[in-house]
C-alpha positions in Angstrom: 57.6 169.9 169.6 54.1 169.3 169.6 51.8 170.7 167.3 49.0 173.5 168.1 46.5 171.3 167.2 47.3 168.5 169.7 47.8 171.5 172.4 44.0 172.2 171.5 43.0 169.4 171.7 44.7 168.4 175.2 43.3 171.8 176.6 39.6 170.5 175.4 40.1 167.3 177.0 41.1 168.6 180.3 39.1 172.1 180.7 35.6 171.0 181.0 36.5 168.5 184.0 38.9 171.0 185.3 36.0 173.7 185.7 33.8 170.9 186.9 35.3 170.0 189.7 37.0 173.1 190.8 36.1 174.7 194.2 35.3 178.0 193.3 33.2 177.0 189.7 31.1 174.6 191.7 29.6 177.9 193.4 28.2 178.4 189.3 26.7 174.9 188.9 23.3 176.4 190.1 24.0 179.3 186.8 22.2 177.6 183.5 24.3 179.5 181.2 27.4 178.1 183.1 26.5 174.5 182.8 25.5 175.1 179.4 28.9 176.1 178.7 30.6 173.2 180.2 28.2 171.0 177.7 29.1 172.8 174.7 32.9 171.9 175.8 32.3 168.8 176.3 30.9 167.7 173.2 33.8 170.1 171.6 36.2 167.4 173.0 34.6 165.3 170.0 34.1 167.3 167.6 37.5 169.4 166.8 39.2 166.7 166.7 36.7 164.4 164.7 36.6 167.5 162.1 40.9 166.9 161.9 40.5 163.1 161.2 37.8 163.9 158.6 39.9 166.5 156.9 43.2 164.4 156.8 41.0 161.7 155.2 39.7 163.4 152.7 42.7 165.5 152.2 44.8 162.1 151.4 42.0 160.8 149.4 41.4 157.8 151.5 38.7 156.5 149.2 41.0 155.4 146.8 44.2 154.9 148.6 42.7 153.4 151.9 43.0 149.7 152.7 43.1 147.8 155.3 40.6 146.0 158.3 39.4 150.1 159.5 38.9 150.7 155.6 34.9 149.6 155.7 34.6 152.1 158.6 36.2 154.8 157.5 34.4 155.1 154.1 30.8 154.8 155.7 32.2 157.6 158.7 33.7 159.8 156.3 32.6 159.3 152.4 29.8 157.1 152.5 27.9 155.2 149.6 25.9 155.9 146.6 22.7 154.8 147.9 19.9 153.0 146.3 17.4 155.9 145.6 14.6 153.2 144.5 14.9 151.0 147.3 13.4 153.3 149.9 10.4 154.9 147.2 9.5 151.1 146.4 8.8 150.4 149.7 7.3 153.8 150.9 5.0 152.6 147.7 4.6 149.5 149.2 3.8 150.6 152.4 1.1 153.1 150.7 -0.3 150.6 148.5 -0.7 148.0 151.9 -2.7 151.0 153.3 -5.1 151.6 150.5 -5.5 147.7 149.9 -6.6 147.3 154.0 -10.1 147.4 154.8 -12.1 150.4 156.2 -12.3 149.1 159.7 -8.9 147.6 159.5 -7.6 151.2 158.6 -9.8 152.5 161.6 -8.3 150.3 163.9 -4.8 150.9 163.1 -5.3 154.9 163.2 -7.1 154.1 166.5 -4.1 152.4 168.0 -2.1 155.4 166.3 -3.7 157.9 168.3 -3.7 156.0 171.3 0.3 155.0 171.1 1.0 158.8 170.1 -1.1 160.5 173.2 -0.3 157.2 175.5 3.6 158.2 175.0 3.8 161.9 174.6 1.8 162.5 177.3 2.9 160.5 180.1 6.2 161.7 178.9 4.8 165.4 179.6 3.8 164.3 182.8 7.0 162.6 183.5 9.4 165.3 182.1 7.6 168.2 184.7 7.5 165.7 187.7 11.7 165.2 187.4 12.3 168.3 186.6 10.4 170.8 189.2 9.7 168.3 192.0 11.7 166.9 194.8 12.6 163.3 195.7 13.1 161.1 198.9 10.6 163.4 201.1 9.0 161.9 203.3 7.0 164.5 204.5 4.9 167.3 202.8 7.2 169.5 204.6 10.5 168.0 204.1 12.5 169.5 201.3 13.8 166.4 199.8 16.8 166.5 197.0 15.8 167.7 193.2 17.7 166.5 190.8 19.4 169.2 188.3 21.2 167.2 185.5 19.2 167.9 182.7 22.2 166.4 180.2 21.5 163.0 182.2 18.0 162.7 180.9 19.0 163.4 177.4 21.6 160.4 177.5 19.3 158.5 179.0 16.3 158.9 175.9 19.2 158.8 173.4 20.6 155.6 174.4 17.4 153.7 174.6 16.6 155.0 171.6 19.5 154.1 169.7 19.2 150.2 171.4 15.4 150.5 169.8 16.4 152.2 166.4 19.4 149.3 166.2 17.2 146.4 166.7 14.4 147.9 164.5 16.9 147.9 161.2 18.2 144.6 162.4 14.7 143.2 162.3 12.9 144.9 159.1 14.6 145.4 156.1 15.8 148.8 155.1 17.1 150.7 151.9 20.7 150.6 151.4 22.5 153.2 153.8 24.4 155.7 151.6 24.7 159.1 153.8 28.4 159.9 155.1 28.3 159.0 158.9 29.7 162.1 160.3 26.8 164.1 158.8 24.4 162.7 161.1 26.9 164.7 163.8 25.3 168.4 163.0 21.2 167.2 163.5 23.0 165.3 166.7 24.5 168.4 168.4 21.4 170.6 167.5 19.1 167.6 168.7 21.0 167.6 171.9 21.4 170.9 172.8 17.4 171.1 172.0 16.7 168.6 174.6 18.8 169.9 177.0 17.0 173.3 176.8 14.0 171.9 176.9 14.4 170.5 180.2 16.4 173.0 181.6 14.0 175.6 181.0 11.0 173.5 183.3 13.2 175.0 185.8 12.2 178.6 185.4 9.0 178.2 183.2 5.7 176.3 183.3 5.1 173.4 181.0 2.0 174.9 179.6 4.3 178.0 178.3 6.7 175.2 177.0 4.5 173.5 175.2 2.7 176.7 173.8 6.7 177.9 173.0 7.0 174.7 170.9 3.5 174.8 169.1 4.9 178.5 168.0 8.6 176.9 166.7 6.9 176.8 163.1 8.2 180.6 163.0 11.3 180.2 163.8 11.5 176.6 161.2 10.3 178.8 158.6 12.8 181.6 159.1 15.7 178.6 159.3 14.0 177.1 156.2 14.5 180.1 154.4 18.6 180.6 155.9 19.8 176.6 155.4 17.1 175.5 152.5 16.0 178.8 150.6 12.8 177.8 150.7 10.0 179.7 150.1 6.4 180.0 151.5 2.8 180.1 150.9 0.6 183.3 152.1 -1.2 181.6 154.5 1.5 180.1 155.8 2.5 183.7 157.2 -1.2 184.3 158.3 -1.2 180.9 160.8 2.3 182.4 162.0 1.1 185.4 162.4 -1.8 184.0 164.5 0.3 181.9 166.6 2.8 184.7 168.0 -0.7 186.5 168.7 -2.0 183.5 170.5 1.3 183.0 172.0 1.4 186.8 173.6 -1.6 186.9 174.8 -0.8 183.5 176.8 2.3 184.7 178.0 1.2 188.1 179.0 -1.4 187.8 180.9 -1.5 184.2 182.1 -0.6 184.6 186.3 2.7 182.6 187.6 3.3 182.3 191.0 6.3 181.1 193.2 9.6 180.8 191.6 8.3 181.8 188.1 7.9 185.5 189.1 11.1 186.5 189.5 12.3 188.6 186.6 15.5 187.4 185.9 13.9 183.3 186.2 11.7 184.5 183.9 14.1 185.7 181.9 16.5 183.1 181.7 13.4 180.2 181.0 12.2 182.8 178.0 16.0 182.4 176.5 16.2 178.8 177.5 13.3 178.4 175.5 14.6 180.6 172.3 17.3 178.3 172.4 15.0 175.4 172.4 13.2 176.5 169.0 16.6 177.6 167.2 18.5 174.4 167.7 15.0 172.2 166.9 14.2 174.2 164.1 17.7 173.5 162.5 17.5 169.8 163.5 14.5 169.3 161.5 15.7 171.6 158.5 19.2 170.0 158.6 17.0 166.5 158.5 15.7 167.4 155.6 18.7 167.6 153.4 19.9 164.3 155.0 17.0 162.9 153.0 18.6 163.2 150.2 20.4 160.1 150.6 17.5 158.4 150.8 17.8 156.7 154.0 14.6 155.6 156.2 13.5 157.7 159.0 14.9 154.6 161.4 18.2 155.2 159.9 17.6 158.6 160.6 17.2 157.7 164.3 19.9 155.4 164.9 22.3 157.8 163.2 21.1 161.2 165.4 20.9 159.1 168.4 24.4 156.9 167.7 25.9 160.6 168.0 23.7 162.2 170.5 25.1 159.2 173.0 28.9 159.8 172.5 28.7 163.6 173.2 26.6 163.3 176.1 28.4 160.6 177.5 31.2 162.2 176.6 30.4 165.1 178.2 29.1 163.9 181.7 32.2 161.7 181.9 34.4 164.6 181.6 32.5 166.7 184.0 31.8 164.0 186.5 28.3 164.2 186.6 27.8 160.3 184.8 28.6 158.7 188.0 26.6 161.3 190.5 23.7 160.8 188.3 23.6 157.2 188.8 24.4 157.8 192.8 21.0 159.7 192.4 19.3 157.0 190.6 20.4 154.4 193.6 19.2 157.1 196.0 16.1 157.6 194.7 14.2 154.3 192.9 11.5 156.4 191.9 13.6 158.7 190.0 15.3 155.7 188.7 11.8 154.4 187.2 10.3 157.8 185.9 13.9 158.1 184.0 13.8 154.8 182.5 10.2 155.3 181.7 10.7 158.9 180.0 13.1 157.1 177.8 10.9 154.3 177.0 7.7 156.8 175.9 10.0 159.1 173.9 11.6 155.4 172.2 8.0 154.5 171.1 6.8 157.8 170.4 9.3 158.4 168.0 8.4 154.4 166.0 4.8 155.8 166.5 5.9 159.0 164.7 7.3 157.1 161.6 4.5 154.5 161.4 1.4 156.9 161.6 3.2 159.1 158.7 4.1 156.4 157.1 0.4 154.6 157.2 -1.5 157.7 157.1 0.3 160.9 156.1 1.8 163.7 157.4 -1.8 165.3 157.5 -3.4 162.8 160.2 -0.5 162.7 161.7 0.1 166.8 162.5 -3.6 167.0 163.7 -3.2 163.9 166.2 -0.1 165.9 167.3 -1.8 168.9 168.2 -4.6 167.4 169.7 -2.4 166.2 172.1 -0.5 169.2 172.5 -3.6 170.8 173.6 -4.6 168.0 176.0 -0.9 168.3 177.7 -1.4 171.7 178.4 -5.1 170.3 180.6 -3.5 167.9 182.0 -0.2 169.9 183.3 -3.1 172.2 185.0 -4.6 169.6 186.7 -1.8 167.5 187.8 0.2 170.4 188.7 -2.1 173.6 189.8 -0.9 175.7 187.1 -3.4 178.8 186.8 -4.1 179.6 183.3 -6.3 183.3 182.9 -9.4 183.5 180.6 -7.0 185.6 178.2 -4.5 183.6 178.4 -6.8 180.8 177.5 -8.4 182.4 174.1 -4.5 182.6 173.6 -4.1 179.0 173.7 -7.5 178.5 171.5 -6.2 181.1 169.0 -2.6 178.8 168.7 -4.6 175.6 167.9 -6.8 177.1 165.8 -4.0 178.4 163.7 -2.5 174.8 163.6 -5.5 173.0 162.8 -5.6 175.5 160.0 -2.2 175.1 158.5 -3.3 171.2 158.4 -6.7 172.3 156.8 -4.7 174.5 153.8 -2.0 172.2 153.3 -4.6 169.4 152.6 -6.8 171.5 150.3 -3.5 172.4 148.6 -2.3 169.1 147.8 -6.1 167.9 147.0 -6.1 170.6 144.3 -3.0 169.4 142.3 -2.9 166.5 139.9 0.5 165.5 140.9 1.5 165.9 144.1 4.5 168.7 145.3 5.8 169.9 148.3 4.2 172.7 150.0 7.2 175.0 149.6 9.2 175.3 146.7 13.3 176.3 146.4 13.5 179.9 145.4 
């Protein structure tokens, strides 16, 4: 008689592609909440039972009893290695000292190309992410309709897996510290990190991008409330003053900025404001769960392989199971252009994210946040020119009052850490 965990785990398997392609649930394909709930099945087909295998190993103590060819890949999966602290401070040292050593215009240069790398990706990314998501394809016309496409879990297998190729080759290539972090721990930043992505693209479908990208500017409220929950951290005054000045630059953007078309639906609006508090809550615990990976003292490449190494089997996991793998690529042949802007959004979001760890790594976390905004800022232009987004004069102090909050949090962290002798993080464990 089989056991009820193998009956769970066959009804996982076979539910999400059983809802899929039923007649009656495909009438619910066009519901958000719906297809998010298909997703969340999905990657449960991986999970429950990885969480099983992971608990059997440990439960038989594997680490000392194992053997075998599959031993090697079990320990680094489930138990890991002690990891050689010193290895990655020596060469974050190294990497410091190379960047004090350089000259002046030799430093200027490389924050030039920085800057340019970060705004050259990011932003054609923005550009990129609201063209798939809210226009049409294959018109030929102004006044044909054309065919949108609406797999937003597509997009987010389709950055992962480039980025995991790029992340793989990179610690080929360059040497990196001694991997000690359990494998299966990446899993929990991975599901967050997906299901982040996946609302962040779903929700271009019922918001602007300018209230995206203001939504995200604001997530430092939301990270410090999760900072507090998973890290007990604590913070500084002013900390609470620029968070108080973003959700009032943030309101007054959002309440009086004018939407038209599709956007003024109640319920659409709605349904992109919770789309986007989903966003910040699964980012905001990515990022805090990130942190305590650290710990193990891996690089931030590592870091990206192991996210991304996971973000690729639930998603492809997951589209497989629902069906949607193959009519995403039937789309792709359809439509060439799609095909190029969704190999392109991957490629800007591969090398934003190597531009991410060498700024920080060259020039701090300081040079890097202000680069970031700027470029915030300048996507939030752009989206209005490109796309006819009206934006009220309101509404625009709004967006003034959010930057100017961020640029502030950059300016007192900076005077902070110039004040002390040694240096110490910004936020201490209660």
């Amino acid at each position: 008689m089989p056991s009820w965990r193998l009956c769970v785990g066959l009804v996982l398997i076979f539910l999400p592609s059983t809802l899929a392609t039923d007649g009656e649930m495909l009438l619910l394909h066009d519901v958000w909440l719906f297809r998010f709930f298909l997703n969340v099945l999905g990657y449960a087909t991986i999970i429950i039972p990885g969480y099983f295998l992971i608990s059997y190993f440990k439960k038989i103590n594997y680490l000392e009893t194992g053997r075998g060819v599959c031993y090697p890949v079990i320990r680094a999966c489930v138990f890991g290695s002690e990891s050689k602290a010193g290895l990655l401070e020596n060469e974050t040292v190294g990497q410091k000292n190379d960047a004090e050593s350089g000259s002046s215009i030799r430093q200027a240069c490389k924050l030039l190309i920085c800057a340019a790398g970060l705004q050259a990706s990011y932003l054609t990314w923005g550009v990129l992410q609201e063209r798939v998501m809210t226009r049409s394809y294959g018109a030929s016309t102004p006044d044909e309709e054309g065919e949108r496409f609406k797999d937003s879990q597509f997009l987010v297998f389709m950055n992962r897996i480039l980025a995991l190729t790029v992340s793989g080759l990179w610690c080929i290539l360059f040497k990196q510290p001694r991997h000690g972090a359990p494998m299966y721990k990446y899993s929990f930043a991975s599901l967050s990190n997906v299901l982040s992505s996946w609302c962040q693209y779903e929700a271009l479908k019922y918001i602007s991008f300018p209230t995206q990208v203001l939504a995200k500017a604001s997530k430092v409220i939301p990270v410090m409330l999760m900072g507090k929950i998973v890290s007990h951290k604590s913070y500084e005054y002013w900390e609470y003053l620029t968070a108080a000045l973003i959700s009032l630059g943030v309101s007054m953007f959002l309440l009086t900025s004018s939407v038209g078309g599709k956007h003024t639906s109640t319920v659409t609006t709605f349904s992109g404001v919770v789309i986007l508090g989903g966003y910040i809550i699964f980012d905001s615990f990515t990022s805090n769960w990130q942190d305590n990976l650290f710990k193990y003292k891996m690089s931030s490449v590592q870091m990206m392989f192991g996210v991304n190494l996971f973000s690729c089997l639930f998603t492809v996991g997951s589209l497989l199971e629902q069906g949607a793998f193959f009519d995403s690529l039937a789309f792709m042949t359809r439509h060439s252009e799609f095909a190029f802007h969704a190999v392109l959004l991957s490629v800007c979001s591969a090398c934003g994210q190597l531009f991410i760890f060498y700024t920080i790594a060259q020039f701090g976390a300081a040079i890097f946040t202000i680069i970031m905004t700027l470029r915030q800022a300048i996507a939030i232009l752009l989206s209005c020119f490109l796309y006819g987004h009206a934006v009220t004069m309101v509404g625009g102090c709004g967006v003034a009052v959010v930057f100017l909050a961020l640029f502030l949090r950059v300016y007192a962290r900076s005077r902070m850490k110039a004040g002390r002798r040694a240096p110490q993080p910004t936020v201490q464990k209660v």
